[in-house]
C-alpha positions as CSV (number, residue, x, y, z in Angstrom):
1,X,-4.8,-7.4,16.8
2,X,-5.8,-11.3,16.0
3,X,-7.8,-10.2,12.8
4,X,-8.4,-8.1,10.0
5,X,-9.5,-4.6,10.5
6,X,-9.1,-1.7,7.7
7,X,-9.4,1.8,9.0
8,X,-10.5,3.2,6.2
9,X,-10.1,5.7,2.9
10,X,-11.4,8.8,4.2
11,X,-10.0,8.3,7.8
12,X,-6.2,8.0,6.7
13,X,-6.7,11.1,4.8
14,X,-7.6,13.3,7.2
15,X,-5.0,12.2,10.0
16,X,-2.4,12.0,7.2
17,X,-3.1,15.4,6.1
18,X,-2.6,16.9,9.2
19,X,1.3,16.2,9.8
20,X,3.9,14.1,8.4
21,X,3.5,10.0,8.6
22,X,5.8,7.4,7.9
23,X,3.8,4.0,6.9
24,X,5.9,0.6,7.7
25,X,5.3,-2.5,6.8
26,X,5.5,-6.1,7.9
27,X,5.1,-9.2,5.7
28,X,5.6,-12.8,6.1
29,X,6.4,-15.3,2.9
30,X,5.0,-18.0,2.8
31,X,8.1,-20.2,3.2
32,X,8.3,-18.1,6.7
33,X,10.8,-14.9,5.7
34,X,9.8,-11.3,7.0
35,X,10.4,-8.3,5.4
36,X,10.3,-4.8,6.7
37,X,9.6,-1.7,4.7
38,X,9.2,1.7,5.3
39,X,8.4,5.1,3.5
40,X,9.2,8.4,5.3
41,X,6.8,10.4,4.1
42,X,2.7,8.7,4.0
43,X,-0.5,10.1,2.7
44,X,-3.4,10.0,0.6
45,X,-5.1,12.5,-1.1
46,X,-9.0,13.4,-0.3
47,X,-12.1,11.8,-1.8
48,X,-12.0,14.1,-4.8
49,X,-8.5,13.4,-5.8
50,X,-9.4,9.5,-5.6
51,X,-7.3,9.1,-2.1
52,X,-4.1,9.1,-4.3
53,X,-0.8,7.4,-2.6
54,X,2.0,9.5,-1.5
55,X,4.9,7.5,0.1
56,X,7.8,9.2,0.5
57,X,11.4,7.9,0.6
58,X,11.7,4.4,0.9
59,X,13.8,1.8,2.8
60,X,13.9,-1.9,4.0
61,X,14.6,-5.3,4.2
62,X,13.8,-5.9,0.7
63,X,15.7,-4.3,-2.2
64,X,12.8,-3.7,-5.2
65,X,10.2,-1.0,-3.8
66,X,6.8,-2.5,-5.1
67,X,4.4,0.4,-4.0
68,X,6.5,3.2,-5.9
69,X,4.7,1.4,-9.2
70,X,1.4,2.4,-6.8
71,X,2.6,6.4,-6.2
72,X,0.2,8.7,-7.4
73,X,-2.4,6.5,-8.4
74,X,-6.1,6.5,-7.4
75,X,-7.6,4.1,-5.7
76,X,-9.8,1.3,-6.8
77,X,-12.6,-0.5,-5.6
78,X,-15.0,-3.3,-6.9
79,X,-17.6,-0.4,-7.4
80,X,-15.0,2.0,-8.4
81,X,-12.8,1.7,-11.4
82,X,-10.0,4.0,-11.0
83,X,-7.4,2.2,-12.6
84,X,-6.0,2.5,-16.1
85,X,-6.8,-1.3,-17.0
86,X,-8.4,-1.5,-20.1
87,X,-9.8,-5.1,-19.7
88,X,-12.1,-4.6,-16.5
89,X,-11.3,-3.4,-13.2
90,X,-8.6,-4.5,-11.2
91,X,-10.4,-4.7,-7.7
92,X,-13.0,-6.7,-9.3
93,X,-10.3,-9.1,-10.9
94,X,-8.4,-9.5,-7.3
95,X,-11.2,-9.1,-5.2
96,X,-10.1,-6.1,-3.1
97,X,-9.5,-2.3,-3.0
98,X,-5.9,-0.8,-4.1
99,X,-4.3,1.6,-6.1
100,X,-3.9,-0.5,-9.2
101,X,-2.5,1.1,-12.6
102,X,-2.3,-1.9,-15.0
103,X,-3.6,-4.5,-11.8
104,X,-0.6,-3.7,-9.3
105,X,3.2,-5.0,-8.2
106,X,2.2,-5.4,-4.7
107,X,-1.1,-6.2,-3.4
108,X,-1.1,-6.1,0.1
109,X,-5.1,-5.7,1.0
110,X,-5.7,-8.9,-1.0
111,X,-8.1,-11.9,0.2
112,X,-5.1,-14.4,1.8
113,X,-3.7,-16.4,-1.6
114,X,-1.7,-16.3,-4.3
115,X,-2.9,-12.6,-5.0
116,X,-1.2,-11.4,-1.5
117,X,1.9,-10.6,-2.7
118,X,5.0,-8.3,-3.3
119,X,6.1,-8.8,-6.7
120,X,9.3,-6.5,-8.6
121,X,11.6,-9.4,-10.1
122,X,10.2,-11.9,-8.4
123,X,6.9,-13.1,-6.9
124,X,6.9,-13.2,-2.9
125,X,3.2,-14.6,-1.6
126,X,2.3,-13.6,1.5
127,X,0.7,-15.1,4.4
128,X,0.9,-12.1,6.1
129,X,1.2,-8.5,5.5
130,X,0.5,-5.3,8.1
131,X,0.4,-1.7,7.5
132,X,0.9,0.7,10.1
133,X,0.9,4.5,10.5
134,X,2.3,6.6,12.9
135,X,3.4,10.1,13.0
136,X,7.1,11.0,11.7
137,X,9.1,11.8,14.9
138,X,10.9,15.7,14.5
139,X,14.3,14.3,15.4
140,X,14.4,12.7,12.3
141,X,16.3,14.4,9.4
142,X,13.5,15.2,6.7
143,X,14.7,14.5,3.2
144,X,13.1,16.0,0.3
């Protein structure tokens, strides 16, 4: 996996919907630091519902959760404004797809720049950032 590839809206939902996910996540600074994140519990919500973000519990490598400001949220495109920016539409602004309220505290599906980012208390630009899916294992402990 040398490049960028995005699975896609509709696809997520319907694997997530059919048993429990955990999403992790991989990012690289751009002074070189990696962080690791993961929620327990990933999904989205169907077309109707605007795929809306459902994460779980989270843990990792960095302290501030950015996507929990992201939880529940519809998702926007540059041809659909789901977000609750009243100044224009946030995937029009930053050039991708996300689920932006007022624009977003993370943006990982961001063009590479200053706009790939994890941001709580502080800024962290990316030069690099992966999502990746698979399904909960059942020896885990579920939490609720």
């Amino acid at each position: 996996m040398n490049s960028d590839f995005y699975f896609g809206l509709e696809k997520i939902h319907r694997i997530t919907s059919l048993q429990r996910f955990e999403l992790y996540i991989h990012m690289v600074s751009l002074n070189g630091s990696t962080y690791n994140d993961r929620y327990d519990d990933f999904k989205i919500s169907d077309e109707d519902s605007g795929y809306k973000l459902s994460l779980g519990k989270f843990s990792g490598t960095i302290i501030e959760d950015a996507m929990r400001y992201a939880e529940n949220i519809k998702f926007t495109t540059i041809d659909r404004d789901n977000d609750k920016y009243d100044n224009g539409n946030c995937g029009v602004d930053y050039k991708s797809g996300w689920w932006y309220e007022y624009c977003y505290n993370c943006n990982l599906n961001a063009p590479y720049g200053h706009n790939l980012n994890w941001w709580v208390k502080k800024k962290i630009e990316l030069k690099e950032a992966k999502m990746l899916i698979r399904p909960k294992r059942s020896d885990e402990k579920v939490s609720n």
